[in-house]
TILOMAR-772893 format. One record per residue (C-alpha): x, y, z; residue number from 1; residue in three letters. Coordinates in nm, 3 decimals. Example, Ala and Ser with C-alpha at 12.3 -4.5 7.8 and 13.67 -1.06 7.14 Angstrom:
<<1.230,-0.450,0.780>,1,ALA>
<<1.367,-0.106,0.714>,2,SER>
This chain:
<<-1.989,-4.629,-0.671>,1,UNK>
<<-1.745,-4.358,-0.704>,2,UNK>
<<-1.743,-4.109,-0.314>,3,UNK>
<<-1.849,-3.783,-0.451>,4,UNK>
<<-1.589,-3.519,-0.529>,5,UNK>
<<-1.559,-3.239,-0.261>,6,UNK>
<<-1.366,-2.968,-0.307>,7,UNK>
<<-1.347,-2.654,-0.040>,8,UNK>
<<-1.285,-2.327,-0.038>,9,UNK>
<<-1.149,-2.164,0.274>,10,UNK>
<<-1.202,-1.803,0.375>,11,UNK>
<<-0.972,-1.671,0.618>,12,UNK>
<<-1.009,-1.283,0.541>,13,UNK>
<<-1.125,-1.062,0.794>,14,UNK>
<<-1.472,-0.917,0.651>,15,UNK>
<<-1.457,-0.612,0.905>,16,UNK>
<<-1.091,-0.498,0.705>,17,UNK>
<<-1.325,-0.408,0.418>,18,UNK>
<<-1.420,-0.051,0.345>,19,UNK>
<<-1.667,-0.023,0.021>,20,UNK>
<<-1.806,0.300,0.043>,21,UNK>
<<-2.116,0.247,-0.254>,22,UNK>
<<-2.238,-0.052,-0.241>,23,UNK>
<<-2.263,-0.407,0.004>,24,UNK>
<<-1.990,-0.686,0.022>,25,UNK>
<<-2.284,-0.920,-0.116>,26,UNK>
<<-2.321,-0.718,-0.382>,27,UNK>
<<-1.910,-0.661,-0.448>,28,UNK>
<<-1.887,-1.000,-0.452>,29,UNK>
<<-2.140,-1.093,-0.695>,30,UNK>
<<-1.963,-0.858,-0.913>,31,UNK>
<<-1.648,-1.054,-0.897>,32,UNK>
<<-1.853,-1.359,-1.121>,33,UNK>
<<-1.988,-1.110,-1.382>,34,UNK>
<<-1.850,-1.162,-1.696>,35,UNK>
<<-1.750,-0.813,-1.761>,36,UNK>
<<-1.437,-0.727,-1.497>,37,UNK>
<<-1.473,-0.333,-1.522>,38,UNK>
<<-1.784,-0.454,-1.268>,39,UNK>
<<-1.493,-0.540,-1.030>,40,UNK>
<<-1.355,-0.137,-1.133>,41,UNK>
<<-1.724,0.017,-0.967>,42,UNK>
<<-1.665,-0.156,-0.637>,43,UNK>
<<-1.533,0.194,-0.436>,44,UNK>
<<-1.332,0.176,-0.141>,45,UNK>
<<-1.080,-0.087,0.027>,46,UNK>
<<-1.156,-0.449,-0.018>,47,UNK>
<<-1.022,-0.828,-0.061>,48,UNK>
<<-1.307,-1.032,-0.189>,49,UNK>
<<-1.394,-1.378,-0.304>,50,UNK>
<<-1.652,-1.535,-0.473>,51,UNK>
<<-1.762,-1.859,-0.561>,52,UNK>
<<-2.004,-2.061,-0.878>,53,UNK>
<<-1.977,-2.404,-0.834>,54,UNK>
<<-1.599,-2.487,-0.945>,55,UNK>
<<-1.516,-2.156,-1.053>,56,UNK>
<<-1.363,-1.873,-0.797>,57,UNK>
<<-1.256,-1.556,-0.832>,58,UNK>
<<-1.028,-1.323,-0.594>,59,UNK>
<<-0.957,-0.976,-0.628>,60,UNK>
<<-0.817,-0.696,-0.379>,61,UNK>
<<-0.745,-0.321,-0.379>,62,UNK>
<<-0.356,-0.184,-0.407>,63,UNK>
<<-0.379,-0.166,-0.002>,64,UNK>
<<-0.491,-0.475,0.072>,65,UNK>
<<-0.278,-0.785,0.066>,66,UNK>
<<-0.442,-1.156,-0.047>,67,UNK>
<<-0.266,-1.458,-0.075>,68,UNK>
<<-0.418,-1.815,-0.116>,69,UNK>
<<-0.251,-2.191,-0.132>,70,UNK>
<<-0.420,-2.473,-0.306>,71,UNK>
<<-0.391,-2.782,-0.098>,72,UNK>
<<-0.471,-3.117,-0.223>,73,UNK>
<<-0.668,-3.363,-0.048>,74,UNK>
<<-0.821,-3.742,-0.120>,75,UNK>
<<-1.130,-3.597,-0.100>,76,UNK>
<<-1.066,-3.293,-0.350>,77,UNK>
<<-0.835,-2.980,-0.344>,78,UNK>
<<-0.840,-2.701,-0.051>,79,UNK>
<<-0.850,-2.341,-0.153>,80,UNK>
<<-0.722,-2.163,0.122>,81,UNK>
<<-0.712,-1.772,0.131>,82,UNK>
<<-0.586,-1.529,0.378>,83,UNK>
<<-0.394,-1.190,0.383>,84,UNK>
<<-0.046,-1.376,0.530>,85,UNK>
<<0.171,-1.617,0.456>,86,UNK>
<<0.155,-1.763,0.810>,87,UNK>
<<-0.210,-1.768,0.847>,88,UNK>
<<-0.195,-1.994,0.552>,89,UNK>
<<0.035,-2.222,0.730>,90,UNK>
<<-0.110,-2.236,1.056>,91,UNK>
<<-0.415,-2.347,0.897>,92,UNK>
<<-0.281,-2.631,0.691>,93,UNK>
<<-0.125,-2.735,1.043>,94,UNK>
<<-0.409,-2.801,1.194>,95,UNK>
<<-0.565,-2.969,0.873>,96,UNK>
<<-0.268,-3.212,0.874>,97,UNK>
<<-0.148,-3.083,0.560>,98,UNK>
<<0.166,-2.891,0.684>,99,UNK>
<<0.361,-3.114,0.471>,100,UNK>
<<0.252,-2.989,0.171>,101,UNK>
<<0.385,-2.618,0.253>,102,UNK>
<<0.605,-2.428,0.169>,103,UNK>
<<0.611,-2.021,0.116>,104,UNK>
<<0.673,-2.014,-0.193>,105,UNK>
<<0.429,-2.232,-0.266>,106,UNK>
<<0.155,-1.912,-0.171>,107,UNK>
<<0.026,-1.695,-0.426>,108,UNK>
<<0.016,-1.291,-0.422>,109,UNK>
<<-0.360,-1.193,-0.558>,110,UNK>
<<-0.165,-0.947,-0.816>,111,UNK>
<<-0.380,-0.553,-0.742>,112,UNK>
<<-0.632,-0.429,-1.013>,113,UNK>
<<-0.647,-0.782,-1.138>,114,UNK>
<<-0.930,-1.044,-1.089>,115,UNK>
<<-0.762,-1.422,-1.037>,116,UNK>
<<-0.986,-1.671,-1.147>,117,UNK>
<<-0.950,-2.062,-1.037>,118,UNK>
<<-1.115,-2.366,-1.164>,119,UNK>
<<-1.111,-2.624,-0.853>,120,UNK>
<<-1.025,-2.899,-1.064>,121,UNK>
<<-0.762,-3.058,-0.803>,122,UNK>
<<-0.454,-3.274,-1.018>,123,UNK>
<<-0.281,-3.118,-1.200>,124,UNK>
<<-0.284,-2.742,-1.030>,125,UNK>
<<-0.491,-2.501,-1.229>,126,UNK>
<<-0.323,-2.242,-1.374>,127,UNK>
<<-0.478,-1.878,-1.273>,128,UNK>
<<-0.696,-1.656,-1.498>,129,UNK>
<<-0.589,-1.256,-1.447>,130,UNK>
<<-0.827,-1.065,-1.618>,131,UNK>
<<-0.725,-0.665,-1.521>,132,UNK>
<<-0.990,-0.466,-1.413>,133,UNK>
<<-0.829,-0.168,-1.357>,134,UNK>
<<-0.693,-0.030,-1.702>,135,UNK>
<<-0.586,0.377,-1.669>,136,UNK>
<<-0.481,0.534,-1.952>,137,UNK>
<<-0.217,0.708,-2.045>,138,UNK>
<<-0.213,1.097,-2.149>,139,UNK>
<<-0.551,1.178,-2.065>,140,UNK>
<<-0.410,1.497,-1.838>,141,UNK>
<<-0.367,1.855,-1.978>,142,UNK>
<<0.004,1.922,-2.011>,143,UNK>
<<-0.040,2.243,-1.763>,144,UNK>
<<0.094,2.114,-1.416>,145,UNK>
<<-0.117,2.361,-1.211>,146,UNK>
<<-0.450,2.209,-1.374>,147,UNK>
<<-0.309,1.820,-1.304>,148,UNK>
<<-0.219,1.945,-0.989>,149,UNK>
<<-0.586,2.067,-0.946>,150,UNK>
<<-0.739,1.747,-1.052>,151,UNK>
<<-0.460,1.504,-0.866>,152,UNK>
<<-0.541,1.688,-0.558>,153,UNK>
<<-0.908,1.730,-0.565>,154,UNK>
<<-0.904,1.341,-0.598>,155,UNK>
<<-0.730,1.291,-0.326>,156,UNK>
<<-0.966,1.548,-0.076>,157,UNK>
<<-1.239,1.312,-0.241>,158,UNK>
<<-1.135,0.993,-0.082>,159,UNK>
<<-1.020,1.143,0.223>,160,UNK>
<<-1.388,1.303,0.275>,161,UNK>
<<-1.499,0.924,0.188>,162,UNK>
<<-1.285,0.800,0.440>,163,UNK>
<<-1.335,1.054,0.707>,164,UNK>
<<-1.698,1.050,0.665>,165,UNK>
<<-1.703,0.648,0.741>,166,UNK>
<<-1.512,0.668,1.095>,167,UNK>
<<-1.683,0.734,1.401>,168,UNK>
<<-1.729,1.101,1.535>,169,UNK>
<<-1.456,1.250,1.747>,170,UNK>
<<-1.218,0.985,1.700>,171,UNK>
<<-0.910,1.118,1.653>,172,UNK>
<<-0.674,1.100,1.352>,173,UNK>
<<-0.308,1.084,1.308>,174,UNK>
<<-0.097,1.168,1.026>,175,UNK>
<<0.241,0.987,0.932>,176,UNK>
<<0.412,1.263,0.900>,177,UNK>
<<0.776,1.370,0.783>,178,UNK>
<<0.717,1.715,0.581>,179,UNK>
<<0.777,1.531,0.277>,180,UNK>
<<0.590,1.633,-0.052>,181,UNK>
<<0.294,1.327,-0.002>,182,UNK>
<<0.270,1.346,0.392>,183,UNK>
<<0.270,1.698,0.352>,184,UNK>
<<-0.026,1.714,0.085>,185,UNK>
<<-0.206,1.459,0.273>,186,UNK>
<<-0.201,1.651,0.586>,187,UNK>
<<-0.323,1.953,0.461>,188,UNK>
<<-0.591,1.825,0.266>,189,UNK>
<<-0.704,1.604,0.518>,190,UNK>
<<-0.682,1.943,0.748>,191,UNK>
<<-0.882,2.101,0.489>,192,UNK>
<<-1.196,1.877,0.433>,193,UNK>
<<-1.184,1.809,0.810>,194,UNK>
<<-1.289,2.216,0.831>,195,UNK>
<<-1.508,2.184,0.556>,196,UNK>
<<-1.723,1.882,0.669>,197,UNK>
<<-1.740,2.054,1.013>,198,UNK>
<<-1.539,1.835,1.179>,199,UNK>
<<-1.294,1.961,1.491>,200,UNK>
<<-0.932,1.991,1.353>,201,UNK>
<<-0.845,1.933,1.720>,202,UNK>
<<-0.885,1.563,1.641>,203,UNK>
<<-0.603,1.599,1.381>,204,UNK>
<<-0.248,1.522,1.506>,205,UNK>
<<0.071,1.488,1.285>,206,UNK>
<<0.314,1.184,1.406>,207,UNK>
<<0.705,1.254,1.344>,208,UNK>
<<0.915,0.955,1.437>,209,UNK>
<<1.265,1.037,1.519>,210,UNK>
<<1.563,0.893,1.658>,211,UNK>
<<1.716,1.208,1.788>,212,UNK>
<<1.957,1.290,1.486>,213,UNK>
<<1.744,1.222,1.164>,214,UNK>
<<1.650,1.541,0.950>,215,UNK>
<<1.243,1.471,0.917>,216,UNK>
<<1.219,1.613,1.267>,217,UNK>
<<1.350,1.978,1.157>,218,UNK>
<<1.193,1.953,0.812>,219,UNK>
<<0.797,1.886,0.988>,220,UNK>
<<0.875,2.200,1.203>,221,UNK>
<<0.987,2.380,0.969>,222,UNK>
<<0.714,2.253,0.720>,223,UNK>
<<0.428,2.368,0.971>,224,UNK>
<<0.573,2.651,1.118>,225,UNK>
<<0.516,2.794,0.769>,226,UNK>
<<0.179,2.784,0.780>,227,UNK>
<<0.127,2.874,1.108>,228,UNK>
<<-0.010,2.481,1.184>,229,UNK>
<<0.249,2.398,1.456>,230,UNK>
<<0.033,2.318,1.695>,231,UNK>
<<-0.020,1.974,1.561>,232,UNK>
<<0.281,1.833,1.558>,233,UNK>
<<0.368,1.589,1.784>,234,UNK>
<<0.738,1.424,1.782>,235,UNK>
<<0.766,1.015,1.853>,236,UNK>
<<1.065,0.955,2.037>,237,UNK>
<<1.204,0.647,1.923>,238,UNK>
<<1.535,0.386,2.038>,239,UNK>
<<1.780,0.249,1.772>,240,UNK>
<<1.836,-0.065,1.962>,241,UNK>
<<1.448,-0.123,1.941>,242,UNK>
<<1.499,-0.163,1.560>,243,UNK>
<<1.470,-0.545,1.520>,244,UNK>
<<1.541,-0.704,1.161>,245,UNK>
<<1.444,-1.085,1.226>,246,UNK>
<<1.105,-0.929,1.396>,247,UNK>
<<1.064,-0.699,1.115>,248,UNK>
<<1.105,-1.024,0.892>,249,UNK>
<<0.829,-1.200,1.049>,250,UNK>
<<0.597,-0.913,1.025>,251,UNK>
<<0.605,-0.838,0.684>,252,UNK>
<<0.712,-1.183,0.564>,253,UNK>
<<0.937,-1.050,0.273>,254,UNK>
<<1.312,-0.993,0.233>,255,UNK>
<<1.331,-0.655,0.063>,256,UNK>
<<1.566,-0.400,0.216>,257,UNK>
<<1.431,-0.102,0.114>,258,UNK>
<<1.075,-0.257,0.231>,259,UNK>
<<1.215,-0.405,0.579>,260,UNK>
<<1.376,-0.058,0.671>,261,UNK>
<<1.031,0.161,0.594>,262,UNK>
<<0.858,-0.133,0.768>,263,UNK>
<<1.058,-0.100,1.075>,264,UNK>
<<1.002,0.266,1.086>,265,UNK>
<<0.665,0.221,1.046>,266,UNK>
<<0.681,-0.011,1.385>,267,UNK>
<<0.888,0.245,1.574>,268,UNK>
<<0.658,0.505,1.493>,269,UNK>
<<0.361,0.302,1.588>,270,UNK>
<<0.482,0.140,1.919>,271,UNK>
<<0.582,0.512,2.012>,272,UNK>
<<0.196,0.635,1.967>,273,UNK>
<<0.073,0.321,2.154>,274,UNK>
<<0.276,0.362,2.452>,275,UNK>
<<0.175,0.764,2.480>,276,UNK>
<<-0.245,0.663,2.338>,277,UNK>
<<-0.318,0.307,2.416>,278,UNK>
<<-0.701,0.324,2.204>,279,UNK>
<<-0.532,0.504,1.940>,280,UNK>
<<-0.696,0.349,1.648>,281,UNK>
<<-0.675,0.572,1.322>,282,UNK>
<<-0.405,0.660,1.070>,283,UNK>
<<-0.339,0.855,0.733>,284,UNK>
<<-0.038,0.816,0.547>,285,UNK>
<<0.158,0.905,0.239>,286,UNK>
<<0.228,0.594,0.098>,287,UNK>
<<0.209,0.528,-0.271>,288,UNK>
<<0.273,0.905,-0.331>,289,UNK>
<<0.583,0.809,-0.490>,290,UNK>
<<0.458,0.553,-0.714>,291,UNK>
<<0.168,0.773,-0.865>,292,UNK>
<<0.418,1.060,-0.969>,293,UNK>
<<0.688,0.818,-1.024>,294,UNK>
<<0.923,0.969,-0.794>,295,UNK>
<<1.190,0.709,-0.700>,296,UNK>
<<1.532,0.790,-0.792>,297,UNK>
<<1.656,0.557,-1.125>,298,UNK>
<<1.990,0.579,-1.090>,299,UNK>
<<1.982,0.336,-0.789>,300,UNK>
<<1.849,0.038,-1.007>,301,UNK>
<<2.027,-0.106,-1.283>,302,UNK>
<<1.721,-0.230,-1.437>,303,UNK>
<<1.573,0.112,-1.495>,304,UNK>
<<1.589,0.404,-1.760>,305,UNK>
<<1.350,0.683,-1.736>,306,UNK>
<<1.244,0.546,-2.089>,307,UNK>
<<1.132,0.248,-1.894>,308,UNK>
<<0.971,0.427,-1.633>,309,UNK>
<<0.743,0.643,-1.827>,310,UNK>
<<0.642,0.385,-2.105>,311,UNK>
<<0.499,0.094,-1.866>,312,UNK>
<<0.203,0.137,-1.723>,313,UNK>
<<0.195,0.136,-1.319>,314,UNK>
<<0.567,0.036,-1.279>,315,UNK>
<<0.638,0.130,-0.994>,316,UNK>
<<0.269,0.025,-0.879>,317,UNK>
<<0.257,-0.328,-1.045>,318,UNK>
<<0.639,-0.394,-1.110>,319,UNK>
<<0.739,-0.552,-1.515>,320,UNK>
<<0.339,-0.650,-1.497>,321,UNK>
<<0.100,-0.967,-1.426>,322,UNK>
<<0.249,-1.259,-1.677>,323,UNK>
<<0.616,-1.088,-1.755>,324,UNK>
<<0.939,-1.317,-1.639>,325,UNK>
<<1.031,-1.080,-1.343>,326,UNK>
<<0.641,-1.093,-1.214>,327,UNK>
<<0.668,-1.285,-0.857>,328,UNK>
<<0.386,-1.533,-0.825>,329,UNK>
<<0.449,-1.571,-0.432>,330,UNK>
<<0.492,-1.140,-0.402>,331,UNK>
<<0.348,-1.009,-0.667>,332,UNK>
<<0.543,-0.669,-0.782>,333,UNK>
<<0.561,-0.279,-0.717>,334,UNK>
<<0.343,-0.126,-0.480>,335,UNK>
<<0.135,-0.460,-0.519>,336,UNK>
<<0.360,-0.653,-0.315>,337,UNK>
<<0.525,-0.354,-0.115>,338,UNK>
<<0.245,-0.237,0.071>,339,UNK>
<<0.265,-0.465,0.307>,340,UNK>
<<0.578,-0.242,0.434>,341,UNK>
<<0.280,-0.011,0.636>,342,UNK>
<<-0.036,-0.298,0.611>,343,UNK>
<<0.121,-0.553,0.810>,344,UNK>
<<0.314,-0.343,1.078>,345,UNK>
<<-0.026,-0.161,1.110>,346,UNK>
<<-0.262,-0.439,1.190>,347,UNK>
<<0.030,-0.585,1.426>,348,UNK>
<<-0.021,-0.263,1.641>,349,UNK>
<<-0.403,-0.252,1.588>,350,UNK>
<<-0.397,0.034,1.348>,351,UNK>
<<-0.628,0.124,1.090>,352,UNK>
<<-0.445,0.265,0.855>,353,UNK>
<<-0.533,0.420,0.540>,354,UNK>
<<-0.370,0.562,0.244>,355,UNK>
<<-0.562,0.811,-0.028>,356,UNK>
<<-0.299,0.777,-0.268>,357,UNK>
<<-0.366,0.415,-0.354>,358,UNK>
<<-0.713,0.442,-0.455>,359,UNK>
<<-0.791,0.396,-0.831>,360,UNK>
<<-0.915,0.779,-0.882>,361,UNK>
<<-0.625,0.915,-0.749>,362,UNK>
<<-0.415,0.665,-0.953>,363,UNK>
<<-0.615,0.739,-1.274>,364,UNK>
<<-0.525,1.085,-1.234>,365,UNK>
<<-0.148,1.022,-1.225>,366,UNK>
<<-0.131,0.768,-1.508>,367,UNK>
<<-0.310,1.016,-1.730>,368,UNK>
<<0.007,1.292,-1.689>,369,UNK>
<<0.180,1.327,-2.009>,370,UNK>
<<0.493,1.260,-1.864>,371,UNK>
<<0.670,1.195,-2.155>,372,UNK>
<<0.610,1.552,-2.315>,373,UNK>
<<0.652,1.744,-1.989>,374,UNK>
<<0.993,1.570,-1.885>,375,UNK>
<<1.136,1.493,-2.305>,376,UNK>
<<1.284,1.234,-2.104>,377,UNK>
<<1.490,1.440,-1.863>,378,UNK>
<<1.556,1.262,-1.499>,379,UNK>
<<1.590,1.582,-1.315>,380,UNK>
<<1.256,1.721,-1.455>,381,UNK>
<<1.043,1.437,-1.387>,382,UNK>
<<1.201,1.433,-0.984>,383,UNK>
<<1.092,1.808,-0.982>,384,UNK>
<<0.757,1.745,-1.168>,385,UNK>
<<0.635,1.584,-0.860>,386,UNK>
<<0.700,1.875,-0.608>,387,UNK>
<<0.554,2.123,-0.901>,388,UNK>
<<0.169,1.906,-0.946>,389,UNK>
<<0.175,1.861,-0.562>,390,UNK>
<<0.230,2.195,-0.468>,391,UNK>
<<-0.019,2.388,-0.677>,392,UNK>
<<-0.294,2.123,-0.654>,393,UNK>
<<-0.297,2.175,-0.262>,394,UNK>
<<-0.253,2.565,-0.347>,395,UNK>
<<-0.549,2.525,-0.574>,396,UNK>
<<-0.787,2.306,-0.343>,397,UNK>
<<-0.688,2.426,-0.035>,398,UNK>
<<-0.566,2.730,-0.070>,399,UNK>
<<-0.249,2.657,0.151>,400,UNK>
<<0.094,2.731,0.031>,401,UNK>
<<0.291,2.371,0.081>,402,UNK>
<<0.620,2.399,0.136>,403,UNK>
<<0.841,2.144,-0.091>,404,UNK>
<<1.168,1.994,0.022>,405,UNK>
<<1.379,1.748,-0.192>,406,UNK>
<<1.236,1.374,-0.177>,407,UNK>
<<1.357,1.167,0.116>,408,UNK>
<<1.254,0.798,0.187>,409,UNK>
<<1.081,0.746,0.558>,410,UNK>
<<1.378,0.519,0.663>,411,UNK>
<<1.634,0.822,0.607>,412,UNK>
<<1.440,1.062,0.765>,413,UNK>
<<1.434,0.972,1.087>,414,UNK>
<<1.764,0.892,1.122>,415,UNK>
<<2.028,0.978,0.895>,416,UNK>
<<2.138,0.695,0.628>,417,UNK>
<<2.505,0.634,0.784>,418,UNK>
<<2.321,0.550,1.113>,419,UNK>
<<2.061,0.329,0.973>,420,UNK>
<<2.329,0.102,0.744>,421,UNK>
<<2.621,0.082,1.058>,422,UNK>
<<2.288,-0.059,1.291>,423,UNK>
<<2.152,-0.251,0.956>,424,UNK>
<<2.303,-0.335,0.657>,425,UNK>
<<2.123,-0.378,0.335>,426,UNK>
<<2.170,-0.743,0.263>,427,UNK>
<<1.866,-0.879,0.050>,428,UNK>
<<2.020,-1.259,0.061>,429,UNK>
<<2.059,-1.282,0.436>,430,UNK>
<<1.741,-1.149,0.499>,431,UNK>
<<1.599,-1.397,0.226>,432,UNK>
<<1.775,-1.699,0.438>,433,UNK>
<<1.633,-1.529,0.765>,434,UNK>
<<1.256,-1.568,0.608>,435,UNK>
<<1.275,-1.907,0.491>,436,UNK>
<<1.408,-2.060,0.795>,437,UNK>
<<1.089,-1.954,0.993>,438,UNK>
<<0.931,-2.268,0.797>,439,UNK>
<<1.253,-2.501,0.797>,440,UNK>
């Protein structure tokens, strides 16, 4: 008689990470087996989920949540094994005695706004079902930027006041904040529903990290000092020789330069509000700001035309897209794999950070500008476009006048760029060598 076929599935997310503001985890996860995957779309909030019917399971995360899984195979029958890092997923097959079957590249990247469906079948591997469950469309928006603006903005007070309503009263809140167009909006909004729910503003700080020569410093005073909202800025001293790229590695378990520099900011920024509040706990940011009004500048990668840029949906938040050549099955692409540039750094310091930008209404919003008709596929108008919707959609919802300086990425902000490349140079292959050898 044939010993019955077992096959497991291993959970090693951390429930309390979840933030679903309409409905239970129970019932978010009994969405994930309905046959329809716009179900998955309903589920409101932050969230990495996984659900199980006999053979069959199904995975699915929000933009700010990293999920990876590895599919081990056993006598017995095959190990799913699902976490939110790489070395989580390795430190568990270590103590199952199946270390030998590792290796990182091995792990998958849940891809965001998709649902990954698995048949535990054991030999041969299955292949993955991605069914997308979050599906925007395009040119939905008005082509007036002052009535996008209104709408991009009000979404974003709307899942701040979701957010801010969830956290416990009088703890206090800290902004990541440069003076930059999305810090800057998310600040003030966040200012603004704070006054309108009642809540103190005293509980509202704004965090500048600087190394003592970068411009963000001048550009937050300057930024607040407009509005007469100096009071909450508070600088974060930081060291250059504190800035370490094989820790910064480890963290955020990716090789990206671009991602390893913001990263490393990130950790600067969050060791320096630590040391000054140890219970510190909660954090806003600005992050995916860029990606919604498709604000990074083209002419740095060869790959890109703004032709490209405007006709794929969620580039810069997906990458090519699930089941294209260039699509990383260990990283995902975009935002989707890039996020973990402020998720990772933040849970190593015990943050909980949060970022309104990625959520799917605020998203929605952005994919339904008309870009193509309000830029006629001129660079310099769609890098100004962003500053223009920003600006009069916190005008319009919060009745602040936001000031609006030229884009600058965290990483050259708070120190200038000749600093940061003398102290770290961008080299993509070294740092890929670096990761890899933390498993040789």
């Amino acid at each position: 008689m044939m010993n019955q076929y077992l096959e497991r599935v291993v959970d090693l997310l951390d429930p309390t990470l979840n933030r679903i503001h309409n409905m239970s985890a129970a019932e978010a996860q009994a969405r994930l087996l309905r046959a329809d995957p716009e179900a998955v779309r309903e589920i409101d909030g932050s969230f990495a989920l996984i659900a199980r019917d006999g053979k069959t399971v199904r995975m699915a995360r929000s933009l700010d949540r990293p999920m990876r899984y590895f599919l081990a195979k056993r006598a017995e029958g095959p190990a799913l094994v699902v976490a939110d890092r790489i070395d989580v997923l390795h430190e568990w097959l270590k103590g199952e005695g199946l270390a030998d079957q590792f290796h990182p590249s091995y792990t998958r990247m849940v891809p965001a706004h998709h649902r990954v469906e698995l048949e535990l079948i054991g030999c041969p591997d299955p292949a993955p079902v991605y069914t997308r469950y979050f599906d925007p469309r395009p040119n939905t928006q008005p082509r007036d930027p002052a009535e996008i603006g209104r709408r991009y903005i009000g979404a974003l007070a709307d899942e701040i006041g979701k957010w801010l309503r969830q956290l416990p009263p009088a703890e206090p809140i800290g902004v990541c904040f440069s003076g930059g167009i999305d810090s800057g909006a998310v600040f003030l909004t966040t200012y603004h529903v704070m006054r309108q729910l009642g809540f103190n503003p005293a509980r509202l700080k704004a965090f500048t990290l600087t190394f003592g020569d970068g411009p963000d410093l001048d550009q937050a005073r300057r930024f607040l000092a407009a509005l007469d909202l100096g009071l909450f800025l508070e600088p974060i001293e930081a060291d250059l020789g504190s800035l370490d790229i094989a820790e910064t590695i480890r963290i955020v378990e990716d090789y990206k330069p671009l991602d390893l520099e913001a990263a490393s900011m990130f950790l600067a920024l969050g060791r320096g509000i630590r040391a000054r509040y140890p219970n510190w706990k909660f954090l806003v940011d600005g992050d995916g700001g860029d990606e919604n009004l498709k604000d990074y500048p083209i002419e740095e990668n060869p790959e890109l035309t703004i032709r490209s840029v405007v006709h794929n949906q969620m580039l810069y938040h997906e990458g090519w897209g699930v089941g294209k050549m260039k699509h990383s099955l260990t990283y995902s692409g975009g935002l989707s794999r890039s996020y973990a540039r402020t998720y990772a750094p933040a849970r190593r310091l015990g943050f909980d950070s949060f970022s309104p930008f990625t959520r799917p209404n605020v998203v929605e919003v952005a994919e339904g500008i008309p870009f193509i008709d309000l830029t006629q596929y001129d660079v310099p108008r769609l890098y100004a476009l962003k500053g223009e919707i920003v600006g009069q959609g916190v005008k319009a919802i919060t009745g602040l006048e936001m000031p609006v300086f030229s884009k600058r990425r965290f990483q050259h902000g708070a120190l200038p760029v000749e600093s940061l490349r003398r102290h770290w140079p961008a080299r993509e292959g070294v740092y890929r060598r670096q990761f890899l050898a933390l498993y040789e």
